[in-house]
C-alpha positions as YAML, in Angstrom:
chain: A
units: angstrom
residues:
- id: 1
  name: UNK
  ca: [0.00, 0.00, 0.00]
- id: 2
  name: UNK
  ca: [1.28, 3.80, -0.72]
- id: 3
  name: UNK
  ca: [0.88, 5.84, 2.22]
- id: 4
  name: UNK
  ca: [1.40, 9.43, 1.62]
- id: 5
  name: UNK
  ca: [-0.55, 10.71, 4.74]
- id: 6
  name: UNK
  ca: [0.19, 9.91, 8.81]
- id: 7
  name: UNK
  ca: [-2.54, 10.92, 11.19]
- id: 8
  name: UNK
  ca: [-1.13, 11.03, 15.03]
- id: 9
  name: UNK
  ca: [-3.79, 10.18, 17.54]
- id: 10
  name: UNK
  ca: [-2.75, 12.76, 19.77]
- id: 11
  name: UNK
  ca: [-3.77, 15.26, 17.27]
- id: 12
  name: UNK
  ca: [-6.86, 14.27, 16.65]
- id: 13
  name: UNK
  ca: [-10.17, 14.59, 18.81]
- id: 14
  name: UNK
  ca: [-12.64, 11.64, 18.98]
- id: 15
  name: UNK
  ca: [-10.07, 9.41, 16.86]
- id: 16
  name: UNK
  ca: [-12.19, 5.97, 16.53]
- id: 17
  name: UNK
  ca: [-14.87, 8.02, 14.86]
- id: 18
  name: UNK
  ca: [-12.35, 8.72, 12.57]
- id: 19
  name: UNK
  ca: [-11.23, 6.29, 11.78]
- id: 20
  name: UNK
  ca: [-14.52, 4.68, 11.19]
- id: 21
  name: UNK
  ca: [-15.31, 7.77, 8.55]
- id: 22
  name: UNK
  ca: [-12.30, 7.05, 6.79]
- id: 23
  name: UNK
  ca: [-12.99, 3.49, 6.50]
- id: 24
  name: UNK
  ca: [-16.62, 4.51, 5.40]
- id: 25
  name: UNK
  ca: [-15.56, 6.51, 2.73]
- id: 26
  name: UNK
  ca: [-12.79, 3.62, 1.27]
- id: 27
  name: UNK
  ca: [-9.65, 5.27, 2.59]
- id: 28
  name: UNK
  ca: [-6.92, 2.29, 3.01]
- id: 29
  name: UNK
  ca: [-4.69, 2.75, 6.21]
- id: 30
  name: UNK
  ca: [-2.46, 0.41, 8.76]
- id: 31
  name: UNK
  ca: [-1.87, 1.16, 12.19]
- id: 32
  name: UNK
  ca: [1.27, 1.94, 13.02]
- id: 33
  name: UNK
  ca: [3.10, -0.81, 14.94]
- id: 34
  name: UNK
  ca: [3.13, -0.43, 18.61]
- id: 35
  name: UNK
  ca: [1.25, 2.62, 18.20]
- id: 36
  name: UNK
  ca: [-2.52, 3.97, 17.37]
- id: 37
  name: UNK
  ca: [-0.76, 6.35, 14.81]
- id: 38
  name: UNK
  ca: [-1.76, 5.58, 10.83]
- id: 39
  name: UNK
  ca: [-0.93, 5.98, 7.51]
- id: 40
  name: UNK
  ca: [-3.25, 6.85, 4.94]
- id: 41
  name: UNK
  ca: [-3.39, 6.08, 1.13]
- id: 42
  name: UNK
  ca: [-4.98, 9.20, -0.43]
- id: 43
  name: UNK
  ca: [-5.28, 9.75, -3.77]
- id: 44
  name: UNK
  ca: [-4.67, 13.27, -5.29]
- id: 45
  name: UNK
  ca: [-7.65, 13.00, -6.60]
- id: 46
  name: UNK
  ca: [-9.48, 12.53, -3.32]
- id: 47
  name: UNK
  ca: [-7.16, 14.80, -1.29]
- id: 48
  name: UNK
  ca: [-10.53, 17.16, -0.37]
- id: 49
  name: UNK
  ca: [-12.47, 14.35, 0.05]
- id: 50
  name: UNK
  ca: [-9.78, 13.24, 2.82]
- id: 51
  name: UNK
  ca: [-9.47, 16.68, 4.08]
- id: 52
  name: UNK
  ca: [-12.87, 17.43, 4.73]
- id: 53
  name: UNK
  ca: [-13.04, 14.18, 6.85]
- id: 54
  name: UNK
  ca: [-9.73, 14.46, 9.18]
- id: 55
  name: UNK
  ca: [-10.10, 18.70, 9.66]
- id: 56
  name: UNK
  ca: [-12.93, 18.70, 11.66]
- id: 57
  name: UNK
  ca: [-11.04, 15.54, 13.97]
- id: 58
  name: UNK
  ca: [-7.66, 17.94, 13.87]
- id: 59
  name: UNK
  ca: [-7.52, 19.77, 18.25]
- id: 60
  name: UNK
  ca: [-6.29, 22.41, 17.78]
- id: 61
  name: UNK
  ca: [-5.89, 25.30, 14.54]
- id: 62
  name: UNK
  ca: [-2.17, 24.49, 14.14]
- id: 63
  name: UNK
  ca: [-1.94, 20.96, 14.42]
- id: 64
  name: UNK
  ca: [-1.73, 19.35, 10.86]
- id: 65
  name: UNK
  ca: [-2.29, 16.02, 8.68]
- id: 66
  name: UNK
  ca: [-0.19, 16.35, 5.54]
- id: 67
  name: UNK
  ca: [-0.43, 14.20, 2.00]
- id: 68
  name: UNK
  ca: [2.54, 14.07, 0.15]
- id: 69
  name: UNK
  ca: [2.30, 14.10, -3.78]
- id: 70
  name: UNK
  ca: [5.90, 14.15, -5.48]
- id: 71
  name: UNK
  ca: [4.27, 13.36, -8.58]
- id: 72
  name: UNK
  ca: [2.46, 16.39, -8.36]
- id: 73
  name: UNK
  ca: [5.10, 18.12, -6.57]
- id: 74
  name: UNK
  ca: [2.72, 19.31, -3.70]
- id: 75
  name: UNK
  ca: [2.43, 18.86, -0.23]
- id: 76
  name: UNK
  ca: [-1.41, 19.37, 1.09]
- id: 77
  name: UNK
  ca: [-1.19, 20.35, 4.14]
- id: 78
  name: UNK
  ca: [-4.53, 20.40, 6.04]
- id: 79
  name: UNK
  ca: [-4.51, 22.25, 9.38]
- id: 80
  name: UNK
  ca: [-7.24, 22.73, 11.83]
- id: 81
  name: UNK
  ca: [-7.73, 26.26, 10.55]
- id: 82
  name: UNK
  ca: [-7.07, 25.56, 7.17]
- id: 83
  name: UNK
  ca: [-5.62, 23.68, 4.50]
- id: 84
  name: UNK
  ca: [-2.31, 24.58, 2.07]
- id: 85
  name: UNK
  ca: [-0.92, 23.67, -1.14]
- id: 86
  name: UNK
  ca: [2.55, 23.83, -0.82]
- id: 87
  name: UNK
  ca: [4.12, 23.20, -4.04]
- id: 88
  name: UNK
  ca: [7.33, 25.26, -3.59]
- id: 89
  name: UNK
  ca: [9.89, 26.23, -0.93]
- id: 90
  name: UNK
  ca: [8.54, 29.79, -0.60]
- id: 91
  name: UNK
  ca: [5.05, 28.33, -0.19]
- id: 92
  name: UNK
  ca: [6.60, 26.02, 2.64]
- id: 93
  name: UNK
  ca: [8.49, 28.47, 4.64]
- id: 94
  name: UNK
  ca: [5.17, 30.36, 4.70]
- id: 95
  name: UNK
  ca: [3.35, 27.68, 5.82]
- id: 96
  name: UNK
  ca: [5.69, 26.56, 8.54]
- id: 97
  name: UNK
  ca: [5.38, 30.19, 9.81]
- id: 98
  name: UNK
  ca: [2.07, 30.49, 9.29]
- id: 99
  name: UNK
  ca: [1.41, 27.47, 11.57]
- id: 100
  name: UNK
  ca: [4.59, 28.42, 14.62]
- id: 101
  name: UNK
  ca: [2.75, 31.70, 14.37]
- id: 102
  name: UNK
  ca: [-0.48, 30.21, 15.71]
- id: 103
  name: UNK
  ca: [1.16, 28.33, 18.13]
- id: 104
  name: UNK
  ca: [2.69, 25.11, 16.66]
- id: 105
  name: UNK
  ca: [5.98, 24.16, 18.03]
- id: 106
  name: UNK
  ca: [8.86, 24.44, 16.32]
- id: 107
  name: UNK
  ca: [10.02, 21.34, 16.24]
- id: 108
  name: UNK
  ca: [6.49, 19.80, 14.84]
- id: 109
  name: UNK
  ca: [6.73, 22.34, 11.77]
- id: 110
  name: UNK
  ca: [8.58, 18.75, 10.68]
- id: 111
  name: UNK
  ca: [7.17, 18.30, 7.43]
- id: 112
  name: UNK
  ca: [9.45, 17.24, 4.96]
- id: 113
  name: UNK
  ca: [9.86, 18.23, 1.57]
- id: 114
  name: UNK
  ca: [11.57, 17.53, -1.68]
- id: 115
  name: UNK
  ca: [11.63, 21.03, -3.05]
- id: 116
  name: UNK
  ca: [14.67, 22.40, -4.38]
...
């Protein structure tokens, strides 16, 4: 399976009904070992589909889910106050501020990229 998206629990409010609503709606994921953490197969071209399930899970306006699409080049980056297309390393510096700004830590601004 291709997992392009990793949903922490600890992020997340109410995170079985989640995960029932993404199993619903067709979304393939494994559990992380050890750990209630997944990843998620999401297709680009259900990327809103997948973001307007997880956003309203997401605790707090800073804390993320992203989807990584190297194909596309683009990260989408869906926060609990919004979501970002990041398809450039302006665009990702912006976000990463964006999201320390509202109170993110530093450290979990961790998203990596392949953007030259």
């Amino acid at each position: 399976m291709t997992t392009n998206a990793y949903v922490l629990e600890w992020a997340m409010n109410d995170y079985r009904a989640l995960l029932t609503k993404l199993k619903g709606a067709g979304f393939a994921f494994e559990k992380e070992p050890d750990k209630e953490h997944i990843r998620v197969n999401v297709p680009f071209s259900r990327k809103e589909e997948f973001a307007d399930i997880v956003q309203p899970h997401i605790n707090a306006p800073y804390n993320y889910v992203d989807a990584k699409y190297p194909e596309e080049n683009m990260i989408y980056a869906v926060f609990g106050a919004k979501r970002i297309e990041i398809t450039n390393l302006n665009e990702n510096e912006a976000a990463k501020k964006w999201a320390i700004n509202l109170g993110l830590p530093p450290k979990q601004a961790d998203w990596s990229h392949w953007f030259k």
